[in-house]
C-alpha positions as CSV (number, residue, x, y, z in Angstrom):
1,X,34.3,-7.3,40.9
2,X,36.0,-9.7,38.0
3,X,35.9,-13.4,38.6
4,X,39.9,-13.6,39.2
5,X,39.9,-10.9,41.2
6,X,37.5,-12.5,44.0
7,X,40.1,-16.2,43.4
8,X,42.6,-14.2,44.3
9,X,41.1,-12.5,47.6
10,X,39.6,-16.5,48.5
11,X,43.2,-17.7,48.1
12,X,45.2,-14.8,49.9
13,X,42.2,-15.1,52.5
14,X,43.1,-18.6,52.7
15,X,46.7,-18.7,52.6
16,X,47.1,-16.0,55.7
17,X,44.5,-17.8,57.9
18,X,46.3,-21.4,57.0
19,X,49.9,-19.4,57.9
20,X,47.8,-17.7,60.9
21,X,47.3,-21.2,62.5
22,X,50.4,-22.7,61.8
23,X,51.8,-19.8,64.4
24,X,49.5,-20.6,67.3
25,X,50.1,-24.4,66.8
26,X,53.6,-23.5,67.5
27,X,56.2,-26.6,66.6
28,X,54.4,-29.5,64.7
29,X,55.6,-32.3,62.3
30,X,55.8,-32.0,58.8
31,X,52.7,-34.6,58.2
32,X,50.4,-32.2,60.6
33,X,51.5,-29.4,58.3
34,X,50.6,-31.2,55.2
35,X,47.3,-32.4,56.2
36,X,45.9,-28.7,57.6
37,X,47.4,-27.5,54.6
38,X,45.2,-29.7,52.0
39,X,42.5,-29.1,54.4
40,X,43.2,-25.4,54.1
41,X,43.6,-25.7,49.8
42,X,40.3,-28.2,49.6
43,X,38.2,-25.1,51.8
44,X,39.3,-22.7,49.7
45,X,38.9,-24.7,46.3
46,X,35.3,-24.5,47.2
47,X,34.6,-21.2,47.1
48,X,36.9,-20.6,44.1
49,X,34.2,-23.2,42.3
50,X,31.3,-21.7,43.5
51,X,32.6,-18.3,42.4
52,X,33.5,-19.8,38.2
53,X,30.4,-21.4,38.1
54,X,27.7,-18.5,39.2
55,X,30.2,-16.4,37.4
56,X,29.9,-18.8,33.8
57,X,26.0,-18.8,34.6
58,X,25.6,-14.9,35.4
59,X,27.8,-14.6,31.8
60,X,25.4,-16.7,30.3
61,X,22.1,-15.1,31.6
62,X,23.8,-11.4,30.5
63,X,24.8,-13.2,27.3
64,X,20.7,-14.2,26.7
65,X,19.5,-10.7,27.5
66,X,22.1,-9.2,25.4
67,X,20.7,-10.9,22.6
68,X,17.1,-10.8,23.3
69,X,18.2,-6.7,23.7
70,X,19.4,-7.1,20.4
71,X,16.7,-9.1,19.3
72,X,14.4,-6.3,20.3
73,X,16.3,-3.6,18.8
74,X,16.3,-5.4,15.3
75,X,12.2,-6.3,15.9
76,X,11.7,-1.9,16.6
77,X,14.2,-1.0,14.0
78,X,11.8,-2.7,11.3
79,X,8.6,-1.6,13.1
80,X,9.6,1.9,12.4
81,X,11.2,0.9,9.1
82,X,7.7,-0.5,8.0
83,X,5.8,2.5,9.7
84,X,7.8,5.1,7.5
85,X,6.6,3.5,4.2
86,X,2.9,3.1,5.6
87,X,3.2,7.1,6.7
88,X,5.1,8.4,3.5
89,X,4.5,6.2,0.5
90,X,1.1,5.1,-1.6
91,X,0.0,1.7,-1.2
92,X,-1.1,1.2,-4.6
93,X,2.3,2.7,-6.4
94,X,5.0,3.0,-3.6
95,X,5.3,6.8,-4.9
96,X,5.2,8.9,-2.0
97,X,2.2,9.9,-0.5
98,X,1.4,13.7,-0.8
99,X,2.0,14.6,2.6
100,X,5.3,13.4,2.3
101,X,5.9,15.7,-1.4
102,X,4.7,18.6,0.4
103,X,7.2,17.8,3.5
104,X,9.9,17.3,0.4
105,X,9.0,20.4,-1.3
106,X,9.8,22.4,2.0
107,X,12.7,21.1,2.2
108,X,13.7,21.8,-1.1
109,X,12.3,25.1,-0.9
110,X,14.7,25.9,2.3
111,X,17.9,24.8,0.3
112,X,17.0,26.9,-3.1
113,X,16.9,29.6,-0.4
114,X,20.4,29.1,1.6
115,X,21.7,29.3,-2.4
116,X,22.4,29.0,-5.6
117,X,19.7,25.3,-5.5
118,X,17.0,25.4,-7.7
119,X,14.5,22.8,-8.6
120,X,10.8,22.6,-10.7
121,X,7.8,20.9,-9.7
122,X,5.5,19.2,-12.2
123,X,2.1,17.8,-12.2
124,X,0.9,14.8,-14.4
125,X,-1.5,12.3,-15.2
126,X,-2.9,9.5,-17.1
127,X,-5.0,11.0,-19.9
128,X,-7.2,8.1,-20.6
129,X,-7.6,6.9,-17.1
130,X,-11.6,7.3,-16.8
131,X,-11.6,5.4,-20.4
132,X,-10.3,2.5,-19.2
133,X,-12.0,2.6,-15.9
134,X,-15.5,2.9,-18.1
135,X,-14.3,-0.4,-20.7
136,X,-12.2,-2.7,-18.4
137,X,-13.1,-1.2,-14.5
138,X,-11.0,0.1,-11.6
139,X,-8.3,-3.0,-11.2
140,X,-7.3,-2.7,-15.5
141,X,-6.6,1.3,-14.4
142,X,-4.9,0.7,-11.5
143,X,-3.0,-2.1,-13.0
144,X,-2.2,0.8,-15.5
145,X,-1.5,3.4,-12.9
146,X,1.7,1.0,-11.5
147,X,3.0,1.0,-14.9
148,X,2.8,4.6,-15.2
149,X,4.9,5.3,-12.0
150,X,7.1,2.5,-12.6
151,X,7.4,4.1,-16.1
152,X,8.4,7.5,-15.0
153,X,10.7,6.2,-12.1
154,X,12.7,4.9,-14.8
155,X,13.0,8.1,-16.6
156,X,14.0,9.9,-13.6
157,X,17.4,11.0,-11.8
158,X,18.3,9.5,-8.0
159,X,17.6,12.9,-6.8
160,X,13.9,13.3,-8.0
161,X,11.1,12.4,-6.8
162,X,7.4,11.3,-8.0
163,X,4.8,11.1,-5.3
164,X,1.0,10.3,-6.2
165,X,-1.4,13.5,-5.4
166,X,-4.6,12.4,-6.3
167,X,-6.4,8.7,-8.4
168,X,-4.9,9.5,-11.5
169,X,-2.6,12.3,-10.6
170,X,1.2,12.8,-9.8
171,X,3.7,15.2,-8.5
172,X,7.4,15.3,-9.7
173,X,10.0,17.5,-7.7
174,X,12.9,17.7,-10.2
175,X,16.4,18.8,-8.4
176,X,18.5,21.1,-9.9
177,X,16.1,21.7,-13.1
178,X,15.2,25.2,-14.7
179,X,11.7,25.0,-17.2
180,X,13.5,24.6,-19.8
181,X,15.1,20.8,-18.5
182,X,11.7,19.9,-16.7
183,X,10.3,20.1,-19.9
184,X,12.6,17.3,-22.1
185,X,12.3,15.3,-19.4
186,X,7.9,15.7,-18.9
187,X,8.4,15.0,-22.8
188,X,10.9,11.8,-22.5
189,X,8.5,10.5,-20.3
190,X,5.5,11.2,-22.3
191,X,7.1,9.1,-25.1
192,X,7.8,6.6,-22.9
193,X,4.1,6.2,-21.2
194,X,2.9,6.3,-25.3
195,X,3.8,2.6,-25.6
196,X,1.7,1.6,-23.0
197,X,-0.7,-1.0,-23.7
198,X,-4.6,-1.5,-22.1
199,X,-5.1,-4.5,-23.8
200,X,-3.5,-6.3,-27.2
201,X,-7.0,-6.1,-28.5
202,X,-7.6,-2.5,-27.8
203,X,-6.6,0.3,-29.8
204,X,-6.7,3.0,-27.0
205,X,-4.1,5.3,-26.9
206,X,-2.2,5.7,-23.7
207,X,-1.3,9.4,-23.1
208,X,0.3,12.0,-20.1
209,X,-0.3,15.2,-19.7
210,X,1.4,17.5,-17.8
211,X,2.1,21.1,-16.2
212,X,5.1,22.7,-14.6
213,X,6.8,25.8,-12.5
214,X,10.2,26.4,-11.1
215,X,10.1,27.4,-7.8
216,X,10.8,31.2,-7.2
217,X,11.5,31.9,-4.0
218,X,8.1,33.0,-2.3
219,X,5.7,30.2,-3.2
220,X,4.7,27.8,-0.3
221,X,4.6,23.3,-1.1
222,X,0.8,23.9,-2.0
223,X,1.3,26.9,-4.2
224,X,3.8,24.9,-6.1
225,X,1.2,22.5,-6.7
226,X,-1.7,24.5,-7.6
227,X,0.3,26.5,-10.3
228,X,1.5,23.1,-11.9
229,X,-2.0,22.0,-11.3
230,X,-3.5,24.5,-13.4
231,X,-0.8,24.6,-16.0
232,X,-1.6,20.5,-16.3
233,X,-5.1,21.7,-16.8
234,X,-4.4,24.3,-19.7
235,X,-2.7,21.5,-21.2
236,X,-5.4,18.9,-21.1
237,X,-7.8,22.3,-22.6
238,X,-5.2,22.4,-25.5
239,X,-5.6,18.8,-26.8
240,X,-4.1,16.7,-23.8
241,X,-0.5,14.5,-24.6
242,X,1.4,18.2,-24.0
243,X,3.1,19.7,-21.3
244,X,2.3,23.3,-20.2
245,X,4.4,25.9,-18.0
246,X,3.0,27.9,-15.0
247,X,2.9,31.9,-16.1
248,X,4.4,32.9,-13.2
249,X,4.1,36.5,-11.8
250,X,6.5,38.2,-9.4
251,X,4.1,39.1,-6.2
252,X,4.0,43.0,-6.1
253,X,5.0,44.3,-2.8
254,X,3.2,47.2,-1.2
């Protein structure tokens, strides 16, 4: 019940029982009348009190848990902000993680097939990444890994995606590209990472490598990345600082 609702019952209450006594009194001066009446307005200011002050302290205590609610909201909301990146990004890069590319790549896969939606998957790495680990050690090739990905999230569209597969190793999921685009983009990108330096005094070369495939309706997220996978590798067998296409072949059905 609202604050001036329960006034108005103490007063109404009060009013009858002061107008109730004034009828069994029967005839009394105007003086009598007056003092039972302030009597009457004094015990019913009481209550009236007591009912704005618990209700200002009962607003008060709802306002505290309100906020302490809110509070707690804001405190879980960035819990499970925080355990989404620790669940679907690489520490190291803040790619995404390889669980979360194959999650992508079904997803992907179920829009190509509800229409027209097509996308290619490619696989690339940092040529001379063992090199630098064997001359300047791990923290010089991750240090060099960070600029690779920051390198080729640069290069890429909103809508892609790079995720880190492996050490030295990682996945793109281009939206909306045939072979043919996947391929100037794998080679913008290759020029790009080509101006990466290990060292002003060193004169190694800084190279990617990479393999694609469209996706063709029947392949599952870890076929995708095994045929990129091995057309990264026939590039690296022709020479490395190339990009290579999947050969793929329509499954025959029985």
């Amino acid at each position: 019940m609202q604050k001036a609702q329960m006034n108005l019952i103490v007063i109404v209450t009060a009013v009858i029982i002061y107008g109730g006594l004034l009828a069994l009194l029967g005839e009394i001066d105007i003086r009598q009348m007056a003092f039972i009446g302030v009597a009457f307005a004094t015990l019913a200011l009481i209550p009236v009190l007591l009912i704005n002050l618990s209700a200002k302290k009962f607003a008060g205590e709802v306002s505290e848990v309100n906020s302490q609610l809110s509070a707690s909201k804001n405190e879980l909301a960035e819990v499970k902000s925080r355990f989404a990146e620790v669940t679907t990004l690489d520490e190291l890069t803040g790619c995404s993680n390889k669980r979360h590319f194959e999650d992508l790549l079904i997803q992907h896969a179920a829009m190509s097939e509800r229409g027209t939606y097509k996308f290619t998957v490619a696989v690339a790495q940092v040529d001379q990444f063992s090199e630098i680990i064997d001359r300047q050690g791990l923290g010089r090739g991750n240090q060099v890994l960070q600029l690779f990905s920051r390198i080729v999230k640069a290069a890429l569209r909103e809508v892609d995606v790079i995720a880190r597969l492996d050490t030295d190793k990682f996945g793109l999921v281009l939206s909306g590209c045939s072979e043919e685009d996947a391929l100037v983009i794998i080679n913008r990108i290759g020029q790009l990472i080509s101006q990466i330096q290990v060292n002003d005094k060193d004169d190694l070369k800084i190279t990617a490598s990479g393999g694609i495939t469209s996706y063709h309706g029947t392949e599952q997220p870890q076929d995708l990345i095994e045929h990129a996978e091995e057309a990264l590798q026939f590039a690296i067998e022709q020479g490395r600082d190339r990009v290579a296409a999947y050969n793929y072949v329509e499954p025959v059905v029985a």
